[in-house]
C-alpha positions as CSV (number, residue, x, y, z in Angstrom):
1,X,0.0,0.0,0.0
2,X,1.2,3.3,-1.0
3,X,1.8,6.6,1.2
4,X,-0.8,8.6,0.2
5,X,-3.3,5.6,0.4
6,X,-2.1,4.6,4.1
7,X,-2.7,8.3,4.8
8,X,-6.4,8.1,3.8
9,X,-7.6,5.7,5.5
10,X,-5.5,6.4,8.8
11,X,-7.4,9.9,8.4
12,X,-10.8,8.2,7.9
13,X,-10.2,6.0,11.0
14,X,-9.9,9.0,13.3
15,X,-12.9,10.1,12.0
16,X,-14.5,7.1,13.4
17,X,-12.3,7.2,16.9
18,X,-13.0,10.7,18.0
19,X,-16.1,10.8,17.0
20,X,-18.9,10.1,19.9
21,X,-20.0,6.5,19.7
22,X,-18.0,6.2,16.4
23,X,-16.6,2.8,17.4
24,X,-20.2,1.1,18.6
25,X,-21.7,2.6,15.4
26,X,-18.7,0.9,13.2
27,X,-18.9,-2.6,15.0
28,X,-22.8,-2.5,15.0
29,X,-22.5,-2.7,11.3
30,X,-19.8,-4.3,11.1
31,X,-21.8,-7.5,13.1
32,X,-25.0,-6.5,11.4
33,X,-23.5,-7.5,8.2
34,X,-21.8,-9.9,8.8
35,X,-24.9,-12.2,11.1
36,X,-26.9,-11.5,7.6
37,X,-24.6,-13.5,6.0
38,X,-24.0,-16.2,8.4
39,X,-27.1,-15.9,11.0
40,X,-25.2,-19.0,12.6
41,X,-22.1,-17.0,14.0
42,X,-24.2,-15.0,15.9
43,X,-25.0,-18.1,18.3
44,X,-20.8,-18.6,18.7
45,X,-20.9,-14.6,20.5
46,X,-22.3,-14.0,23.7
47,X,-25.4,-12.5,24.4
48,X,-23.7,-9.0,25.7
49,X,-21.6,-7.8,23.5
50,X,-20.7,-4.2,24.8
51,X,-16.8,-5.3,25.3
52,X,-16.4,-5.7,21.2
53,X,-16.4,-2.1,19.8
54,X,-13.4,-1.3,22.4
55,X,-11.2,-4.4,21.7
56,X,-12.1,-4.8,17.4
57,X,-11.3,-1.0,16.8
58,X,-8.2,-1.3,18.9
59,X,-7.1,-4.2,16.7
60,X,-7.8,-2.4,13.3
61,X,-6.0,0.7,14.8
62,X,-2.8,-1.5,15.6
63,X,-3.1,-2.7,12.3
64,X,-3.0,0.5,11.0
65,X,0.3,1.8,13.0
66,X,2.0,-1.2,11.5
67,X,1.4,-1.0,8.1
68,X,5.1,-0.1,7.3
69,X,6.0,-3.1,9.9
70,X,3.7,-5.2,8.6
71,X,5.5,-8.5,9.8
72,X,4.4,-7.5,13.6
73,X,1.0,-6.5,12.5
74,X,0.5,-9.8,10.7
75,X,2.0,-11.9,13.9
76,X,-0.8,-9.5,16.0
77,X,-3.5,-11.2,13.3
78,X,-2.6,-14.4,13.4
79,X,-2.3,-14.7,17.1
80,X,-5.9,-13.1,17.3
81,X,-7.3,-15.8,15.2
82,X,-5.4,-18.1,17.2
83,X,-7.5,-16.8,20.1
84,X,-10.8,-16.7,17.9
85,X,-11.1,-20.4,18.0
86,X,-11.9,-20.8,21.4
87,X,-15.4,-19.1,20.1
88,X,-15.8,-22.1,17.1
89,X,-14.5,-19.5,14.5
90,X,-12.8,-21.5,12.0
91,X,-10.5,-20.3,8.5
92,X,-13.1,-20.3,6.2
93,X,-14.9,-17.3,8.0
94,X,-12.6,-14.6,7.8
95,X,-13.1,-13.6,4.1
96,X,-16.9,-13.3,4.9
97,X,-15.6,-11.4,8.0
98,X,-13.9,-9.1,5.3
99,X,-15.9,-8.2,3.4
100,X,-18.5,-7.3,6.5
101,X,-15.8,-5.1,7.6
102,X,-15.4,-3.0,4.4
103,X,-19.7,-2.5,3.8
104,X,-19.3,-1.4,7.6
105,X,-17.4,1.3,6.8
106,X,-19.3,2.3,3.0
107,X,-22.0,2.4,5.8
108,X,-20.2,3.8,8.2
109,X,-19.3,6.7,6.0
110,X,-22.3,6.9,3.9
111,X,-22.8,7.9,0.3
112,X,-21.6,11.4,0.8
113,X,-18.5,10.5,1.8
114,X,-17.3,7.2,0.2
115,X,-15.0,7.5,-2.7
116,X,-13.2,5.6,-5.0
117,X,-10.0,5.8,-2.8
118,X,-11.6,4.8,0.6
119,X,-13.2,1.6,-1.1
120,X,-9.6,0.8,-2.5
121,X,-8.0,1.5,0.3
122,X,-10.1,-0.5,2.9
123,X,-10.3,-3.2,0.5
124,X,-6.7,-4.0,0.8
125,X,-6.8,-3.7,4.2
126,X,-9.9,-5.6,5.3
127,X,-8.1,-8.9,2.1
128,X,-4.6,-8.4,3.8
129,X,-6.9,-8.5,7.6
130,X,-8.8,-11.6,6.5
131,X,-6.0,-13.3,5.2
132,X,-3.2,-12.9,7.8
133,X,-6.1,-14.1,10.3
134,X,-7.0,-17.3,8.2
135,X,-3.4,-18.3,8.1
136,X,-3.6,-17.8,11.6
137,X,-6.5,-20.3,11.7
138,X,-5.3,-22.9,10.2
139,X,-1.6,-22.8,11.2
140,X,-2.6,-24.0,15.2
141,X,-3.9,-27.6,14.7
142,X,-4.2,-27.7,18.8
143,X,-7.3,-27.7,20.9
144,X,-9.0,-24.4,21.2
145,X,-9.3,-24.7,25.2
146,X,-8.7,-26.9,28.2
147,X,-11.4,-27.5,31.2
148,X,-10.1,-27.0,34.6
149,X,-11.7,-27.4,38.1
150,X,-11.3,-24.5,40.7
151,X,-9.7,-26.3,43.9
152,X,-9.4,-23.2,45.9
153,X,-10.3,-19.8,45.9
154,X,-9.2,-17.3,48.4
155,X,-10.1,-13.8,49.0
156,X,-7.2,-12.0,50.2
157,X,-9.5,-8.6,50.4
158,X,-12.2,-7.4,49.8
159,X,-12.1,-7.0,46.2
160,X,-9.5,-9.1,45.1
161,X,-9.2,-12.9,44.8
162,X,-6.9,-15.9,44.6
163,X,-8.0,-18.7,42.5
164,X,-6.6,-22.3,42.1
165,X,-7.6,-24.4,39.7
166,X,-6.7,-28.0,38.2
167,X,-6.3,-28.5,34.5
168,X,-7.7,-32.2,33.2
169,X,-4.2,-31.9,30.8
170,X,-1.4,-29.6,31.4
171,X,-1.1,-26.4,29.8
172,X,1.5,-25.0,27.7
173,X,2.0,-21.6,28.2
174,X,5.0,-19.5,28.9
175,X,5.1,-17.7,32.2
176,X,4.9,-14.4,31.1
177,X,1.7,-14.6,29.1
178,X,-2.2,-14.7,29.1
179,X,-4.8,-16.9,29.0
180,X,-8.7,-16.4,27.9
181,X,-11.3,-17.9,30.5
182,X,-14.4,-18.5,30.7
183,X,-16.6,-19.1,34.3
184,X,-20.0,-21.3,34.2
185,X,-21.4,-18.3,35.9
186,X,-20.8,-16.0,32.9
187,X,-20.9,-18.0,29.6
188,X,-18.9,-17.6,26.6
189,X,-18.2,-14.1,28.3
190,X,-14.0,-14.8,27.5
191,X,-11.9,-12.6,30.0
192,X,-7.9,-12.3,29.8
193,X,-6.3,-13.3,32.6
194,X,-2.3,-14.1,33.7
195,X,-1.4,-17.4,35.5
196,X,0.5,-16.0,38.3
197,X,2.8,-19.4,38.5
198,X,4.4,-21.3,35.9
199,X,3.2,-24.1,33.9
200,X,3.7,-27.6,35.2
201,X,3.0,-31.4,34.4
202,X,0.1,-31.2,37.2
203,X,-1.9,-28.7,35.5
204,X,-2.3,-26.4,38.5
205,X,-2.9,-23.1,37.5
206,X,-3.3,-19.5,39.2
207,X,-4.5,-16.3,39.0
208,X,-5.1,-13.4,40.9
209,X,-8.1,-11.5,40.3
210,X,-9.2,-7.8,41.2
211,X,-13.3,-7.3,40.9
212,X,-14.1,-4.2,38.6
213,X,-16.9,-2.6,39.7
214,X,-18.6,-2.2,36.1
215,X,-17.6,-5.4,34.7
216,X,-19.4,-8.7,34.3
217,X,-17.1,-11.3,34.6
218,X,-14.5,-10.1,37.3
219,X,-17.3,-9.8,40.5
220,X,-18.8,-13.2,39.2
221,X,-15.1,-14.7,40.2
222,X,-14.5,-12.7,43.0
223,X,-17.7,-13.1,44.9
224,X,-19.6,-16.3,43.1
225,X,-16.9,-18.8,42.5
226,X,-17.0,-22.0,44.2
227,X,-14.5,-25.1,44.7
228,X,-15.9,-27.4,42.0
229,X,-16.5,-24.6,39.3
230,X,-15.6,-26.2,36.0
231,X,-13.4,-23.4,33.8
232,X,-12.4,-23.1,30.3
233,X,-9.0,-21.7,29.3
234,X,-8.4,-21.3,26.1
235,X,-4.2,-21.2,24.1
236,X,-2.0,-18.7,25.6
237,X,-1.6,-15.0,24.0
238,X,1.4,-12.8,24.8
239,X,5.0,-12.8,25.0
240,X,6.8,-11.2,28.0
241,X,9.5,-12.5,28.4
242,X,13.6,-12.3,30.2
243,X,15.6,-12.8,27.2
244,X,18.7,-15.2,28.7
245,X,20.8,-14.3,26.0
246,X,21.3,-11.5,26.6
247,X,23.6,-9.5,28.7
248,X,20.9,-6.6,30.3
249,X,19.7,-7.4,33.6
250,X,16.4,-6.6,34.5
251,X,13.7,-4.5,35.0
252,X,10.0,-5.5,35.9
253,X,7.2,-3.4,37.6
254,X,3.8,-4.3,38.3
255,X,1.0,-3.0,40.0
256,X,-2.0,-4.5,41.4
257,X,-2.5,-7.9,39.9
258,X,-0.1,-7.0,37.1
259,X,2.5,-8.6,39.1
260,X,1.1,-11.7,38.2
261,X,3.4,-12.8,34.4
262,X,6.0,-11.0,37.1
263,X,5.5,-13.8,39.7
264,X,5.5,-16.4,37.0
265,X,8.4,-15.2,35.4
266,X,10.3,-14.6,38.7
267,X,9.0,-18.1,40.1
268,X,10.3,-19.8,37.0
269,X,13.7,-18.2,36.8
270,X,14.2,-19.3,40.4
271,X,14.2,-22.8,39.3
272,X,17.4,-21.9,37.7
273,X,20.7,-21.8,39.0
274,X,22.1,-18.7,37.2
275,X,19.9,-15.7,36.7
276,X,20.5,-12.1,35.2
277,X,19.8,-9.3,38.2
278,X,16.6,-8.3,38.1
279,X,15.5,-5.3,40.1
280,X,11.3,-5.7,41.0
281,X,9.1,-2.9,42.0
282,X,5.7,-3.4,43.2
283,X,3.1,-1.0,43.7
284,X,-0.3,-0.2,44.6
285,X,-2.5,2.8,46.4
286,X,-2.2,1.6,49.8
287,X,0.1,-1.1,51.5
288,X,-3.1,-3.6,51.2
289,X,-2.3,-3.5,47.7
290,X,0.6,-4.9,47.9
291,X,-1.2,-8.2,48.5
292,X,1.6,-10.8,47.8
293,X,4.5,-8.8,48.7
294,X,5.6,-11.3,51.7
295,X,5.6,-13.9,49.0
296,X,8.0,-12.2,46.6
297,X,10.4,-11.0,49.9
298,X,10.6,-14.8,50.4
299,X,11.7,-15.3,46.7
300,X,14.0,-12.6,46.9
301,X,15.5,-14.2,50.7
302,X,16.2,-17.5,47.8
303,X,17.2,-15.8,45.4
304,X,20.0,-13.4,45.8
305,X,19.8,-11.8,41.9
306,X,16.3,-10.6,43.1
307,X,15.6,-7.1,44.7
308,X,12.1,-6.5,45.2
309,X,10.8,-2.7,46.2
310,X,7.5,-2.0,47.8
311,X,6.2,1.6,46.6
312,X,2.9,3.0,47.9
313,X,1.4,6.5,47.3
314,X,-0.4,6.4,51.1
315,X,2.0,5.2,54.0
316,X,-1.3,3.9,55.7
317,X,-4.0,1.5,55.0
318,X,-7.3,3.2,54.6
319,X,-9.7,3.0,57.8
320,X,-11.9,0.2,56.1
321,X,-8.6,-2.1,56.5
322,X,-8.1,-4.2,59.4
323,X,-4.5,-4.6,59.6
324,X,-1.3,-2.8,59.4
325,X,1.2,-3.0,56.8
326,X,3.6,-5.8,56.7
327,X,7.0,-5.0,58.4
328,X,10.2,-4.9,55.9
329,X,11.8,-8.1,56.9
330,X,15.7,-7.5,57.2
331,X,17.5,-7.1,54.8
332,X,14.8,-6.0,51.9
333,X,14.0,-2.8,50.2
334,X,12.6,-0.4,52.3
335,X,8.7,0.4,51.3
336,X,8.9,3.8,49.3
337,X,6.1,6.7,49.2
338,X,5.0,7.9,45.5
339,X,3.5,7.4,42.4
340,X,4.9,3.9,41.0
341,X,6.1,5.7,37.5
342,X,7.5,8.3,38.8
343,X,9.4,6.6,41.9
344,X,11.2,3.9,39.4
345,X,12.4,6.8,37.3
346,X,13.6,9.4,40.0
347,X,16.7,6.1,39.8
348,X,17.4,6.8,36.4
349,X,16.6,5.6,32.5
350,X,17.4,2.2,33.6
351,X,18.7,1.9,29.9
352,X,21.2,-1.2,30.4
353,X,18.1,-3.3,31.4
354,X,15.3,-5.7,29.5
355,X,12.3,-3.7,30.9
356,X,9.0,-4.8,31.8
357,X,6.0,-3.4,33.0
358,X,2.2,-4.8,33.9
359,X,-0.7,-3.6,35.0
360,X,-3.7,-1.3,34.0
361,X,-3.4,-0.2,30.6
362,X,-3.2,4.0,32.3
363,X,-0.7,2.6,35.0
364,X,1.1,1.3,31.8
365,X,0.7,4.2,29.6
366,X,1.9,6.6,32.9
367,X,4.7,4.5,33.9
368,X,6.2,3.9,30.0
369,X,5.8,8.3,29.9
370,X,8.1,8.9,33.3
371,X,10.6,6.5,31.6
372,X,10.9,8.4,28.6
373,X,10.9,11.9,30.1
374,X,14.1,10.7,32.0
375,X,15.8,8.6,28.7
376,X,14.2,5.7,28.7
377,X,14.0,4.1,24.9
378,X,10.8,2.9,24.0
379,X,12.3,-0.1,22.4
380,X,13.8,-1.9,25.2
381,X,10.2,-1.7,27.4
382,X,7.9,-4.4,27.2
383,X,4.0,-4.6,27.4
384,X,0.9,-6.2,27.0
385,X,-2.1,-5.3,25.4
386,X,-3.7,-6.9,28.6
């Protein structure tokens, strides 16, 4: 695709974007045409389906940013398909899905609007789209998704839970990534969530889970789950990772249950005898926050390449909290006052190390800005979508 081209329909995408309900208006037509094809698909969605304007424009505008690398955007495509088969997607759907996309935006845009260059210009990209994500189909001959049984589930407080479950088969992610889910009390309702330990031949698997107040999925787990529940977790997404080969040590910080690919990582590196230094700093509003920080001193007492440090922006609990903050045992970082960003970059650019960092997608954004202002390069940071 040419400049001028990639230009045009960058320009027309903002229009959608910035525009006040742009993105539900897109993806209602987008799924309008598309069930009038194949009324069928429409039974493989669930019945609310207010999540998919957010995460379907977000995947057509990384698209977009990558049309000059279009290797990564392709990988992006493929994995997504990957992921789509947990839903009974299969190849053979994605040039119908195509070609729903470009008449959703001829609709989109309307009569007025639509030109010659628009339709050529989406065309290519809704064909290159649709066939990246069909070779993504069919290049992943594995299941779609495992069943596991919860075996334990644990609310550490009030809003945030610890859940255990058993896999029928191991499996086979890398600590580091994601996992879809799906809870019997919220079907077909797929969630992202990171196993907070590594894989192993057991098929015990964790995660850590904070309630949103708005969403559906995340109360039903904190506050409905029972031992017994039967999950389904569908093939692994993501790729943070500690790159052995290479000479940086490195940097990792999570907040909230972002630590948990940390944990994972850190849990799995300890299994090895020689490590690169990593430096871990974990943060939250209050001390409370910092749920499993007694666990990671204890893997840092182990582990003498690990440095873990606490930072909170309130010293204090708040007064609907119990029970004071953990004492420092001796020997380990000090807890630090401040904003997490800003605290791990009054050290420095940290620009000798792998970087890391995992959480909410504005602690992300806020953290990756105070490591720029101060040097940081973008390149060596790592991140997740989720």
């Amino acid at each position: 695709m040419d400049a001028r081209t990639a230009a045009l329909v960058r320009a027309n995408f903002r229009t959608v974007v910035e525009v006040p309900h742009g993105p539900e208006r897109l993806i209602s037509a987008f799924y309008g045409h598309l069930f009038a094809e194949i009324p069928a698909l429409r039974e493989l969605f669930p019945s609310a389906m207010d999540m998919q304007p957010k995460r379907l424009v977000t995947a057509i505008q990384f698209v977009l940013d990558n049309l000059e690398n279009w290797d990564r955007a392709q990988r992006f495509l493929e994995q997504l398909a990957r992921d789509h088969r947990k839903y009974g997607v299969e190849a053979a759907h994605y040039d119908i899905a195509g070609r729903a996309l470009l008449a959703a935006f001829r609709s989109y845009n309307g009569a007025a609007n639509w030109h010659r260059g628009l339709e050529e210009g989406w065309r290519d990209i809704t064909i290159l789209i649709s066939a990246s994500m069909a070779i993504g189909a069919n290049s992943d001959k594995s299941q779609p998704f495992w069943e596991a049984t919860v075996v334990g589930h644990r609310r550490v407080v009030d809003d945030l839970a610890i859940v255990r479950l058993q896999s029928d088969t191991p499996i086979p992610y890398l600590a580091g990534q994601y996992v879809p889910i799906a809870i019997p009390q919220r079907p077909k309702m797929w969630r992202y969530l990171s196993p907070a330990i590594p894989t192993n031949p057991y098929g015990e698997i964790e995660f850590h889970v904070r309630k949103v107040r708005t969403g559906w999925v995340s109360p039903a787990i904190v506050n409905e789950t029972q031992v017994g529940d039967r999950w389904m977790i569908a093939a692994p997404l993501g790729g943070l990772h500690v790159d052995l080969s290479s000479r940086r040590d490195v940097l990792m910080i999570g907040s909230g249950t972002g630590i948990a690919p940390l944990r994972a990582q850190l849990i799995e590196m300890g299994r090895r005898g020689i490590n690169p230094r990593v430096h871990l700093f974990v943060g939250g509003r209050y001390p409370c926050d910092l749920y499993d920080v007694e666990n990671l001193w204890q893997l840092s007492q182990s582990n003498p390449w690990l440095t873990v440090v606490p930072v909170c922006e309130n010293e204090t609990n708040p007064w609907w909290h119990p029970y004071p903050p953990a004492d420092t045992p001796f020997g380990m970082h000090r807890r630090l006052i401040g904003n997490l960003g800003a605290v791990v970059a009054s050290f420095g650019g940290w620009t000798d190390r792998q970087i890391q960092i995992a959480g909410s997608a504005r602690m992300i954004a806020d953290t990756k800005r105070a490591l720029m202002s101060v040097g940081t390069p973008e390149s060596i940071i790592q991140c997740d979508p989720v």
